[in-house]
N, C-alpha and C positions, 0 to 999 in steps of 0.2 A: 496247483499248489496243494499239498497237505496242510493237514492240520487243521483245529476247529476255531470256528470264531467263538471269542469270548464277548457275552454280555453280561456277564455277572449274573446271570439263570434269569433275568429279567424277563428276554426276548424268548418265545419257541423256538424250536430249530426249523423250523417254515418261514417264519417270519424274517429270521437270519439269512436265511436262504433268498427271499426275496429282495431283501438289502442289497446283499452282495452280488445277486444278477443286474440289479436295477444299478446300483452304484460303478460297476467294474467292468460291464458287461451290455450296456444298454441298445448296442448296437443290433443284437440279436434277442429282445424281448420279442415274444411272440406270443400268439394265441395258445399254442400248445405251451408254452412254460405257464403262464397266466392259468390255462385249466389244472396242470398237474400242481400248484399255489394253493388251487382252492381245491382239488383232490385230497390234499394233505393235510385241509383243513382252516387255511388261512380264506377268510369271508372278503365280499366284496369290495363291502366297508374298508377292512381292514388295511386291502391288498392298497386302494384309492388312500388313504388315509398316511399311510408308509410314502407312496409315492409324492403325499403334499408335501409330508414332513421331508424326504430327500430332497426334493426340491429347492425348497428353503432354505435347507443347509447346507446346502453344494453352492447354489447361486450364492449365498451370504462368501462362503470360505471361497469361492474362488473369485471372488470382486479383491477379497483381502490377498487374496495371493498376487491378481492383475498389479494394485497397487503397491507391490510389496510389503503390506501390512501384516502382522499379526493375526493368528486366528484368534475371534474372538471365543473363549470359555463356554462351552455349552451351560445353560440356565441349569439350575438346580428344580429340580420336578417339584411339581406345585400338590398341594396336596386337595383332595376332593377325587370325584366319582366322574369316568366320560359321562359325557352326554347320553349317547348309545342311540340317536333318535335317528331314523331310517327320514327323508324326506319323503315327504308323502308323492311325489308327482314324479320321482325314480322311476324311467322305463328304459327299455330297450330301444336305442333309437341305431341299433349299428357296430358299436364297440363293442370290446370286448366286457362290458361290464354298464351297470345300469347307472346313467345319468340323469338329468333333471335341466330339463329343457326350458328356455325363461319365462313362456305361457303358464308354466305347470310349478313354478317356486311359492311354497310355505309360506304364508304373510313375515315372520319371522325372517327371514329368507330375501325378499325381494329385493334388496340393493348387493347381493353380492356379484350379479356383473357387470354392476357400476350403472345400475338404474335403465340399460339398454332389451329391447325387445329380442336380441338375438346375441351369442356368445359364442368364440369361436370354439370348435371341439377340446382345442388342447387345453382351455379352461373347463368345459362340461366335465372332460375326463375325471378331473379332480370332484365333482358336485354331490357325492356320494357326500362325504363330509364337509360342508358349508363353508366350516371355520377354513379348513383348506383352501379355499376358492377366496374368500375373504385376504389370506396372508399372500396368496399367488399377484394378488391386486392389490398388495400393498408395498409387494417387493416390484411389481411391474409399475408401479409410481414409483417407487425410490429408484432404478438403476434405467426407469427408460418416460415414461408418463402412464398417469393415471389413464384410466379407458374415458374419464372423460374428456382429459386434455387429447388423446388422440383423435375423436370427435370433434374438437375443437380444431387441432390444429389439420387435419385432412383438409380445410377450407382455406387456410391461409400459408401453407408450406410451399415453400420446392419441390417437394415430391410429395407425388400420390400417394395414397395407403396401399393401392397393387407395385409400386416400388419399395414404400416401405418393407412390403411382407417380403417381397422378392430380396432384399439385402438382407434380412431375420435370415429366411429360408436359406438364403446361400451361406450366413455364417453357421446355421443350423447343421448344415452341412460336411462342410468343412470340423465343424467341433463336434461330428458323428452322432447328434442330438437325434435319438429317436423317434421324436414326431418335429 
């Protein structure tokens, strides 16, 4: 498709750039597009911090679409300064990009994977930016359960959590979900 995305000069054109692969495209995110992101100048941080914020906003608008709702109104930007704070215990554990493993979380930090000793990747992924990992577990309690109700409920279900993950993964699938 031609033509350029408009954000009203808000966003770089890297950062648009990674929108529109992660949003339209997510089928084919790769290591090589994730390196040429941050060739061009888009940061770690930044690249994990896009992808919480798509998240949130995809899962929100398409629960509204599921139910034939309305989309709800994007918030009006709050005013103040990010954060900008790197978590100290960020390494290399594998990914394309530095996470923050649950041994190694900021006192600050420590309940954002729901108070548990281990978190699965597709949340670490996000752990570059906290607040990120915080709304991923807040929208994963509103449209499925908390991580600790899933602890909870692994003991008293139908199904196991390696069935559970096995119907995630197959809808995951099927809805061409990247991880």
């Amino acid at each position: 498709v031609e033509g350029e995305h408009d954000s009203g000069g808000v966003l770089p054109a890297v950062a648009l750039e990674a929108v529109h692969k992660i949003v339209t495209d997510s089928a084919r995110l790769s290591l090589a597009l994730y390196e040429g992101l941050v060739a061009d100048g888009l940061s770690d941080a930044h690249y994990s911090e896009l992808v919480g914020v798509l998240v949130a906003v995809f899962s929100i608008d398409e629960f509204h679409r599921g139910i034939g709702a309305a989309l709800e109104p994007l918030p009006e930007a709050e005013p103040g300064e990010p954060e900008r704070r790197r978590p100290s215990g960020a390494t290399m554990e594998g990914a394309w990009l530095a996470t923050v493993p649950a041994d190694a979380l900021d006192p600050e930090d420590a309940y954002i994977y729901g108070g548990g000793r281990h978190a699965p990747n597709v949340v670490r992924a996000l752990s570059l930016v906290p607040e990120n990992v915080r709304t991923l577990g807040d929208l994963h309690g509103a449209h499925y359960l908390s991580y600790d109700e899933m602890r909870i409920m692994e003991k008293i279900r139908e199904l196991s959590r390696s069935q559970m993950e096995l119907v995630a993964a197959g809808t995951s699938a099927v809805n061409e979900c990247f991880y």
